[in-house]
N, C-alpha and C positions, 0 to 999 in steps of 0.2 A: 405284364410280359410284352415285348415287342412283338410284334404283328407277324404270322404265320410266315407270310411272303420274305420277310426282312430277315427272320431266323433262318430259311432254309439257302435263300442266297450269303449268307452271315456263313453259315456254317460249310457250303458249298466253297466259298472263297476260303476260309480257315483250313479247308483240308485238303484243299489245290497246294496251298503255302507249306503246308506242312510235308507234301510228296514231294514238290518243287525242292526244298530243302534238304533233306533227304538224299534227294537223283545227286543236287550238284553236289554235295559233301562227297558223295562215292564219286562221281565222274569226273570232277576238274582235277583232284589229284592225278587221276590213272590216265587222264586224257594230256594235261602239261607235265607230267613227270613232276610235281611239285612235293616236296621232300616234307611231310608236314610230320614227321615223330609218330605215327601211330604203327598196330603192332598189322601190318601189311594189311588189312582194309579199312581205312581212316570212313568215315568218323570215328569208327567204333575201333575196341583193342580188341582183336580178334583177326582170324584166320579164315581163308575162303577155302569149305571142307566139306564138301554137301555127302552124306552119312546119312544112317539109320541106327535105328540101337534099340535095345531092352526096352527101350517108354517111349516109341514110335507109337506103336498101335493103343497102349494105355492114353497116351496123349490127344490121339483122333478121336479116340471113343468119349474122352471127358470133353473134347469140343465139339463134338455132336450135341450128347446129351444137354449140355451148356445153351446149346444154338436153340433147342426144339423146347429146353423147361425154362433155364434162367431167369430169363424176364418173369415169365409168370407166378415163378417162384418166388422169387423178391418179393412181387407185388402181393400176393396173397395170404404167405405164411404167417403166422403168429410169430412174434416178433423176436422170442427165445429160441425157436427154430432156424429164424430165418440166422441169427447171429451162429448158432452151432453150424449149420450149415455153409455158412461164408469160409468160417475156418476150415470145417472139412474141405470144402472145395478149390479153397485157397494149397493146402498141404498136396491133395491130391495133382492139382493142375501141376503146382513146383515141382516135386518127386518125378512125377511122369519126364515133363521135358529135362530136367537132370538126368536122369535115366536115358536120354537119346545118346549120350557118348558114354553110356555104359555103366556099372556102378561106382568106377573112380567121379561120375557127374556127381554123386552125394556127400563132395567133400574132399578126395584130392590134391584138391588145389591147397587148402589151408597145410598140406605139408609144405609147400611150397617156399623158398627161402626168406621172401619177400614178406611171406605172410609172417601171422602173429605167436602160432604155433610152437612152432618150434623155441623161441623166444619164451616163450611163456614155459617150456618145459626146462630151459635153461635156470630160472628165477630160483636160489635158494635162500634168499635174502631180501625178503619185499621192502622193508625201510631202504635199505643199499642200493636198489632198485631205484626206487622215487627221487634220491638224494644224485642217483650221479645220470639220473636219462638225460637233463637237459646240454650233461656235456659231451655224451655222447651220439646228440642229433647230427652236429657238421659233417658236413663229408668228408672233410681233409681230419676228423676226428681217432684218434685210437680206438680202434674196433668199435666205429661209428654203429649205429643200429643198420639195421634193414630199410627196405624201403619204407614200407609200410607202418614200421613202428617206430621209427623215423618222423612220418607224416604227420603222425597221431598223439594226440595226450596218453599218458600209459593206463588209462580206464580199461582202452582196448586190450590190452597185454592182456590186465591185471583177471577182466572176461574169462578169458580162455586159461591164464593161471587157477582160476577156481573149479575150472573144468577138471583141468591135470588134476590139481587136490581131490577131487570127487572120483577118480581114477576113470574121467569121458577123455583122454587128454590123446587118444589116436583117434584120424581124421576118420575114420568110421564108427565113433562115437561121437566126436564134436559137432562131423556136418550134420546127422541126424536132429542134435541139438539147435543149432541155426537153424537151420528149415521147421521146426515145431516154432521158434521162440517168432522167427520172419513171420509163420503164417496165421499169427495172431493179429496184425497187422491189420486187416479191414475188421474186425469186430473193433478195434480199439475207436477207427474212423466214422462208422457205422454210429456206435454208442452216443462219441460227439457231437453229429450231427442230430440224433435224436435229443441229446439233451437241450442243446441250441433250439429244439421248436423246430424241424427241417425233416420229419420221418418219414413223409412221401418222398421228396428231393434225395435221403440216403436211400430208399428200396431204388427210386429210380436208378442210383446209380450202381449201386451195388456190383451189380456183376460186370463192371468194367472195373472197380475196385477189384476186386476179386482175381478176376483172371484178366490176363492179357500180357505183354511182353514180357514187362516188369520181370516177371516169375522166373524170368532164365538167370536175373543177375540178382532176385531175393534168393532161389534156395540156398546156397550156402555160401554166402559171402560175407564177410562179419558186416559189410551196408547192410545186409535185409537186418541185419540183431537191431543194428544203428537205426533204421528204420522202423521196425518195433517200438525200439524203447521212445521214440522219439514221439509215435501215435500214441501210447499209453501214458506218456507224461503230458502230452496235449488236451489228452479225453481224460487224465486229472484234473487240470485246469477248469473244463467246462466244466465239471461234475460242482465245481468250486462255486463258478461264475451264476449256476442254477440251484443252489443251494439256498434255503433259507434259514437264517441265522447264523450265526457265528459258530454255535457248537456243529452245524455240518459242513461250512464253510470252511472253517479251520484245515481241518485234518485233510477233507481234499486236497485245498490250496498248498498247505506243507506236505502231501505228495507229491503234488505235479511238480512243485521247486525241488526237494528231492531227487527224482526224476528225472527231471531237465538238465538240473545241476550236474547228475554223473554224466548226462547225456556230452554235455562242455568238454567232461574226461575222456570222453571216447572219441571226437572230432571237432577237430577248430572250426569246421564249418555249421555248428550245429548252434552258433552265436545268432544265426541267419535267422533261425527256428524263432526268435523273439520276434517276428515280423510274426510269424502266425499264432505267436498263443497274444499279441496285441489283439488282431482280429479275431478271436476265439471271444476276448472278453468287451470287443466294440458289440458281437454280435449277439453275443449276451447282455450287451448296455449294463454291466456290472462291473465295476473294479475294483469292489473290494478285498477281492483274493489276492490282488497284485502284491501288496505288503507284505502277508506270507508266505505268497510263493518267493519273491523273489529273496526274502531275510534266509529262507530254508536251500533254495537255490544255492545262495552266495555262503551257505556254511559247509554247503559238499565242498567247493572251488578251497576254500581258505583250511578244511582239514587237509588236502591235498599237500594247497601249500605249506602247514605245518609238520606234514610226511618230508619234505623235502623237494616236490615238487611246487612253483609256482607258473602257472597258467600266464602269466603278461610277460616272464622272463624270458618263457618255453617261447612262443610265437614269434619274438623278431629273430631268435635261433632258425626257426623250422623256414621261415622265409626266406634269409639267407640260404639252406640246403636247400629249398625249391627253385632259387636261380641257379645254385651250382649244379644243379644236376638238368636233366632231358627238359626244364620248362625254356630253358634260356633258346634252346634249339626249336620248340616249337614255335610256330610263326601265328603271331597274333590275332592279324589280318584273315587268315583261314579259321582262327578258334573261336575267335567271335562270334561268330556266324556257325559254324561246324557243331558247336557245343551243341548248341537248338536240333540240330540233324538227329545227334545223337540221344537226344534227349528223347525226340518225336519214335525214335524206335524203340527204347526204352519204354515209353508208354504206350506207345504205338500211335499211329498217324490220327486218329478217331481224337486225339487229344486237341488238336488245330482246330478241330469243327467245334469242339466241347467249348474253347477257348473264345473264339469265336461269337459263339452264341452268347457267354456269358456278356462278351463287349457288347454286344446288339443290344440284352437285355440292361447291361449298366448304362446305355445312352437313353433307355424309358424308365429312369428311376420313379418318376412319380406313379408309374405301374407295378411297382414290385410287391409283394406280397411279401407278410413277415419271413415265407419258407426260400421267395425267390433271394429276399435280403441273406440269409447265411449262405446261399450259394456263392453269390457273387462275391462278400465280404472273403469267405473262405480261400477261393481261389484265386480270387486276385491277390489274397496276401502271398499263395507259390508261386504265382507267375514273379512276384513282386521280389521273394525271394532268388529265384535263379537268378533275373535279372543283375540281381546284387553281385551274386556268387562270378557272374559272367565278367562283370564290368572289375572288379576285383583283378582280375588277369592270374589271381590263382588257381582258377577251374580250367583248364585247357587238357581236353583230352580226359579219357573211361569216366567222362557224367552220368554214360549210362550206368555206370555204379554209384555213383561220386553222389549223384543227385535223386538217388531212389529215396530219402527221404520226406520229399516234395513232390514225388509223383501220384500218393493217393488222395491227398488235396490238390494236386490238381485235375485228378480225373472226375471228381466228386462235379466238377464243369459241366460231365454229359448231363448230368440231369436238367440242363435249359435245356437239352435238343428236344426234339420234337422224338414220339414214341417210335416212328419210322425210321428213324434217325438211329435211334438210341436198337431197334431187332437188326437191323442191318449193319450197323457199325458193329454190333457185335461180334459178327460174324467176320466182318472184316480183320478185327481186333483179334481172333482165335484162329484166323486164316496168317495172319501176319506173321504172328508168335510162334505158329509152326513151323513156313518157311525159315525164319531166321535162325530158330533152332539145328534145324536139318540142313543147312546149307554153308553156318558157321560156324566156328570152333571158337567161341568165347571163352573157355576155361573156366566157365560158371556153371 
């Protein structure tokens, strides 16, 4: 590990960057009138609304009790508790601050026209379905899709179509569903890392996995499902990558490709996600699940396209609608840079110091311990992803949705900070997540 003095200025600089980022993303618009496409307070799509609501004081009370156990809790519990416990606290944190704008916060929005909902209740014909989405992605198309499912491979639809069938198909049955399926979400991360050999490094981080910003744009957004499924098919992989033999390695491997492969169906940016199950299995120094996962992966993509849908056809469609529509208007030069803004409140600022630190400690590699190695492999593969996703020029604008499935590897960071670091950023992180709450109108 790098040297006490070198982590805390590392980390000190990291979260200077990360507020610095942050201030300008909100102030150079408001201050040059600079027209950058967001929904009136840039970086973020959201509304300046400062409110109370139903899960004001459930939300205080779970970040108290958070501030004064968390940590200790992590560190102590048996191991099956501490995983039960993540999820409860994961559910609880979500629900509360969805409840700040009332119980339309549990969901709502998925009626929304944009969303997938509604679409999905339209579906009387799933081959019909699969056979004509790619022509009706363009915008200048006959009764083009929605935004959103527009954006999207129709895995997303097809979600919430199994909803309607199961008769959860109003948004006060579906969000409930989202927010259980999201707050699975650090146990999946948690398991990972313990299988990688990393179980002090996941208690340490835990409860920044857990709680923190995040929770406003996982509870019911179909990104926190996206993000779920995306952890669970990841913490497949490893379970593969630590397996010994073939007869346990197998079935693994052909779930995480599984897995991963509808993950392809639910977002074109989840291509990205192959930078982290690479490092999932460097950090496992094992590739032999690669084979199966990926022959099992690549059989979800190609029954698709035997439905009528093909994935490489779909894609230069959806990017042409991405320039004909609001991307072409937003300005580069701001999103570049802005994305990061948004990104940092989405995990909350505590992530720049996390990030930080882990660069201090990747510059003393010949210091690393097998546990500080899955840290760094880990995170550097999200950092490594957004990167991607950024330079891409098709992430501009609501990352802080867009990108929640890269945010609890890369929070999994804290765990190089120093334990001072790691009680007090806490607090910071649960002091964060409230303001933002209460002061904006996200529509998450």
């Amino acid at each position: 590990m790098a040297s006490d003095r070198r982590l805390n200025l590392a980390a000190w600089i990291g979260l200077a960057v990360a507020v610095a980022v942050i201030v300008a993303a909100i102030v150079i618009p408001a201050a040059t009138r600079w027209e950058v496409w967001a929904n009136h307070f840039p970086p973020l799509h959201a509304l300046w609304a400062p409110h109370v609501g139903l899960g004001t004081v459930p939300a205080i009370v779970i970040a108290l009790l958070a501030v004064r156990y968390a940590t200790d809790a992590a560190a102590q519990l048996s191991w099956g508790r501490l995983l039960i416990s993540a999820f409860v606290a994961a559910l609880l944190w979500s629900a509360s601050l969805a409840l700040v704008d009332g119980p339309s916060g549990l969901g709502a929005i998925l009626e929304s026209s944009y969303e997938y909902l509604p679409t999905a209740r339209a579906i009387t014909d799933v081959p019909a379905f699969l056979t004509e989405f790619i022509s009706r992605i363009p915008l200048d198309s006959v009764d083009n899709w929605p935004t959103h499912v527009a954006g999207h491979p129709p895995g997303a639809v097809l979600f919430f179509w199994v909803l309607v069938q199961l008769g959860l198909g109003s948004w006060q049955a579906a969000g409930p569903v989202v927010l259980l399926i999201a707050s699975t979400t650090p146990v999946a991360v948690l398991i990972t890392l313990r299988r990688l050999g990393a179980e002090q490094p996941a208690r340490a981080a835990a409860p920044f996995v857990v709680l923190g910003p995040s929770a406003i744009w996982m509870a019911v957004s179909a990104d926190g499902m996206f993000t779920a499924v995306a952890a669970w098919g990841l913490c497949c992989l490893a379970c593969a990558a630590t397996s010994h033999g073939w007869k346990s390695t197998a079935p693994w491997a052909i779930g995480a490709g599984l897995v991963l492969g509808y993950g392809v169906m639910l977002s074109y940016g989840y291509l990205l996600l192959g930078v982290l199950a690479v490092a999932i299995l460097v950090a496992a120094r094992n590739w032999r699940p690669l084979a199966w996962a990926v022959a099992a992966a690549l059989g979800v993509v190609l029954s698709f396209a035997a439905g009528g849908f093909a994935w490489w056809d779909a894609y230069p469609v959806l990017v042409e609608r991405y320039w004909d529509g609001i991307a072409t208007r937003r300005p580069f030069g701001y999103w570049v840079w802005a994305n990061f803004a948004a990104l940092a409140i989405s995990a909350g600022p505590l992530v720049g110091a996390a990030i930080a630190a882990v660069i201090a400690n990747g510059r003393m590699a010949r210091d690393w311990t097998a546990e500080h190695r899955v840290v760094v492999i880990v995170a550097g593969a999200a950092v490594l992803s957004v990167l991607l996703a950024d330079l891409s020029q098709m992430s501009k604008g609501e990352v802080e949705r867009i990108w929640l499935p890269f945010i609890p590897w890369m929070l999994v960071a804290t765990a190089a900070l120093q334990e001072r670091w790691r009680r007090y950023g806490l607090i910071g992180q649960l002091g964060f997540a409230l303001l933002v709450q209460h002061l904006l109108f996200t529509g998450w």
